[in-house]
N, C-alpha and C positions, 0 to 999 in steps of 0.2 A: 333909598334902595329897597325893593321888596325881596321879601324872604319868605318861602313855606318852609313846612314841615311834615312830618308824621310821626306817630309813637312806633314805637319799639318794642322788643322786651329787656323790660328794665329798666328805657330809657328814651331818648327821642334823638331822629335826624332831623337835619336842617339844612334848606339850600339856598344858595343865595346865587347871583346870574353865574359867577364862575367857581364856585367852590360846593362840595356837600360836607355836611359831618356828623359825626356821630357821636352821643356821648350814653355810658351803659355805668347801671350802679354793679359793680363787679360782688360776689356773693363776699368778699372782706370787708365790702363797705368803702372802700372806693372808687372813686368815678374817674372811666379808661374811657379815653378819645381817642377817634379816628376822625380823619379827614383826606379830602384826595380834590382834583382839580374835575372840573366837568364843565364839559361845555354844551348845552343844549344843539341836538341836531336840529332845533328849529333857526338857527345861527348861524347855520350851513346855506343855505341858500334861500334867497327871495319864493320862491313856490312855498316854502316847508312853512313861511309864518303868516301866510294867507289864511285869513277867518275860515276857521273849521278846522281847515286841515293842521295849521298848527296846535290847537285843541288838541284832535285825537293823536298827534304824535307826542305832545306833552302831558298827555296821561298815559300813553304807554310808556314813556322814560321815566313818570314816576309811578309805576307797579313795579318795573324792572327792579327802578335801584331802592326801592320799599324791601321787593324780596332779598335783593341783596344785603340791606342793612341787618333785616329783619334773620336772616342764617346767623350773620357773624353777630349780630345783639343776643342772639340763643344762645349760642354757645358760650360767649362771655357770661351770661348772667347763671347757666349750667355750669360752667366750671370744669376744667380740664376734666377732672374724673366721669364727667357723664355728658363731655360733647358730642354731638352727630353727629354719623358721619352722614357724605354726601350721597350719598345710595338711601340714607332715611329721611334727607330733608330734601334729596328729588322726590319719593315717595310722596311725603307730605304736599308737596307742593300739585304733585298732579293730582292727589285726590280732594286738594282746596277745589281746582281747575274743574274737574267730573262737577263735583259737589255744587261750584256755583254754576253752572251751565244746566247740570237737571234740574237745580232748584227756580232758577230764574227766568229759563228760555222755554226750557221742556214742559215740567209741570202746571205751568198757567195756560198753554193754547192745552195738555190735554184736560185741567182742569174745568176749564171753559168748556169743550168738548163734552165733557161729563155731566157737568151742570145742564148742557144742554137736554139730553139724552133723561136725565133723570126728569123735565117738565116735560120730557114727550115731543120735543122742537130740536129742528135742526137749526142753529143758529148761523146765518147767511148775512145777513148784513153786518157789512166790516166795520162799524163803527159801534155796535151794540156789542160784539162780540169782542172788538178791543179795550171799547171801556172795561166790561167784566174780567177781562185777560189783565189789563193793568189793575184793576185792584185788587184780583187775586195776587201779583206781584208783589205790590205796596204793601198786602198781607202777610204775605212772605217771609218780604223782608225784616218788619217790623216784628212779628212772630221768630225769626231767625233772630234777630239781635235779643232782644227780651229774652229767648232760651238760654243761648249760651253765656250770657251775664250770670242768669239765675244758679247754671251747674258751675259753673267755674271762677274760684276767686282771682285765675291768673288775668280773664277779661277785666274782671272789675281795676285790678291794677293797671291791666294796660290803657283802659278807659281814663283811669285816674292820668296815666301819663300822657294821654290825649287831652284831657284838659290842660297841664303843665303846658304842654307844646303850645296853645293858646295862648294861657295867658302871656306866656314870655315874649309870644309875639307883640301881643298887644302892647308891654311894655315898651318893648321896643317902638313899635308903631307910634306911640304917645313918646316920646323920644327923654323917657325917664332912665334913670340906672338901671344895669340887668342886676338887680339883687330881687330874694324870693318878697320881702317886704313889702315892694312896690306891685305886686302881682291881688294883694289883698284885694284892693278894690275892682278887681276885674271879673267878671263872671264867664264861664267857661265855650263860651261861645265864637265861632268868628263867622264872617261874611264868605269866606272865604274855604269853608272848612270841607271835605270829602262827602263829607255825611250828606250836607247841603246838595252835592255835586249830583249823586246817587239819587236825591231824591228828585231831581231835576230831569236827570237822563229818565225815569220810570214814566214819571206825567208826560214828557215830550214825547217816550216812547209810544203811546197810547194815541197821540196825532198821526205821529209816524208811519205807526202799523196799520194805522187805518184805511191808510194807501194800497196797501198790499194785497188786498183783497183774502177771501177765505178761503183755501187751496184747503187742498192736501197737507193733512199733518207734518208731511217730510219737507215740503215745501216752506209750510208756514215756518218752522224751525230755523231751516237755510236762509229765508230771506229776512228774519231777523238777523239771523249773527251777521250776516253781511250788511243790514240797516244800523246797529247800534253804533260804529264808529264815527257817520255822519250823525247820529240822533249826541251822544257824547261831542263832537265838536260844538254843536248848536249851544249842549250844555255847559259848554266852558267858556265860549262868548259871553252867556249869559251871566254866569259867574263872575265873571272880570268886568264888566259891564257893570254888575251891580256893587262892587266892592269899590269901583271909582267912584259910585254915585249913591253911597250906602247913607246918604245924610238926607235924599230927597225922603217926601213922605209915601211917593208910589211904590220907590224899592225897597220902601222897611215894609209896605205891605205885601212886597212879591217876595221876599227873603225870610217873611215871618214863619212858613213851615217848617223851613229849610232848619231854621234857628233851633224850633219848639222840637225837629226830629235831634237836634245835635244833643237834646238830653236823654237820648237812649245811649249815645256812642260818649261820654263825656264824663268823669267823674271831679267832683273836688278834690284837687291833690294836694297833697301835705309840701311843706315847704323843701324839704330832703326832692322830692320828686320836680319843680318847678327848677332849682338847683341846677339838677338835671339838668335840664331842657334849654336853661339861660347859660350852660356850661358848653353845648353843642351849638347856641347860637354864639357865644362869644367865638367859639373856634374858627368859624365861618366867617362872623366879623372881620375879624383878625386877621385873616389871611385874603381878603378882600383888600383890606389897609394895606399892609403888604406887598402884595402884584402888584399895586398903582394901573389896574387893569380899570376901563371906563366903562362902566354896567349898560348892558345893552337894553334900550328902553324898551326893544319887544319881545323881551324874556318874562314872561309868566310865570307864577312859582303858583302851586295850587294846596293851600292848608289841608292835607290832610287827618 
């Protein structure tokens, strides 16, 4: 049975084809589970798990229920006395939204644009102009993670619990005990992991856009946000594609970025933290056992 995940604060969720869960180090030191039942809408109908399109519908189900774990894993790990309310963590949330949208869509065409203008060239060919656009992105983004690592030790932890999520997979994957012991020999990486995912969608994008030709600023913007969720379905073919065939020698060589970026997003985590993580996958296990529900073989879980 495949299972993702994603870190948390504090902690990590886990999903597996009909269950999620969650499990948070509460600020007394111990560890508070939640779980609930989910069923993928790509398990609704025939159209929804067609190459691509089931992609981009399962990577919006998992930001959805990311954001969602990601509130109530805050506030548990804050503690009744300084939880959000939901007027500060809508807040937050639309100014993630603003934040990655100028960072990502906006300032690389006018970056581009800029760089043009500064060598005295309008830049017109769509494929000169997109490479420079995607690497000012890939810039970006790599320059964006490195920052807020560097100011904030809450990333580094939740990085560390990004590795957790990993290895516990991995155990499991290797169909060893979920104890933190057996996580030793695994390094914090997966074929499968978000970071990979991001980086895939970025280079793809740079094909993509190239299609689009070199409009108008207002244009170029629009016709990406409306190109990325076909450019993300591509990228999650790709992904699943290569996590069934992560043994040939072509896919270690087309997933080795993917790998070498997961140690920006990734930290070593202490055993208390894999705990964690093998604590929200047991939940999930367990209640898999339970239902006696038969795992749908084209449910995708995607390691974030």
């Amino acid at each position: 049975m495949r299972v993702g995940g994603q870190a948390i604060m504090e902690g990590v969720l886990m999903r597996s084809p009909n269950f999620w869960g969650m499990a948070v180090r509460a600020p007394e030191g111990n560890v508070e589970l939640r779980a609930e039942p989910f069923r993928s809408v790509t398990r609704k109908s025939k159209l929804f798990r067609l190459p691509i399109v089931r992609g981009a519908l399962s990577l919006g189900e998992t930001l959805w229920l990311g954001m969602k774990a990601l509130t109530l894993s805050t506030n548990i790990a804050l503690g009744e006395e300084e939880e959000l309310s939901k007027k500060e963590i809508a807040g937050t949330m639309l100014f993630a939204l603003v934040l990655g949208f100028g960072l990502f869509l906006v300032a690389p065409v006018f970056g581009t644009k800029g760089l043009g203008a500064l060598l005295g060239t309008n830049i017109q060919n769509p494929v000169v102009f997109n490479l420079i656009e995607g690497v000012i992105r890939i810039g970006i983004f790599i320059l964006y993670i490195v920052g807020i690592t560097w100011i904030s030790k809450d990333i580094k932890r939740f990085f560390a619990y990004h590795g957790a999520e990993h290895k516990a997979i991995k155990v499991y994957e290797n169909g060893e005990e979920l104890v933190p012991e057996n996580s030793h020999k695994y390094d914090t990486s997966h074929v499968r992991c978000g970071t990979s995912f991001v980086l895939y969608v970025l280079v793809l994008s740079i094909l993509a856009f190239s299609l689009l030709g070199v409009e108008g600023w207002l244009y170029m913007i629009a016709s990406r946000v409306v190109v990325i969720p076909l450019v993300a379905g591509i990228a999650f073919e790709f992904i699943m594609w290569s996590a069934r065939n992560e043994k040939s020698p072509l896919v270690k060589i087309l997933v080795w970025p993917g790998l070498q970026m997961q140690k920006l997003t990734t930290r070593e985590p202490s055993d208390d933290m894999v705990e964690v993580a093998m604590a929200s996958l047991k939940k999930v296990l367990s209640m898999e056992e339970q239902s006696k529900i038969e795992p749908n073989e084209a449910t995708n879980k995607l390691v974030i």
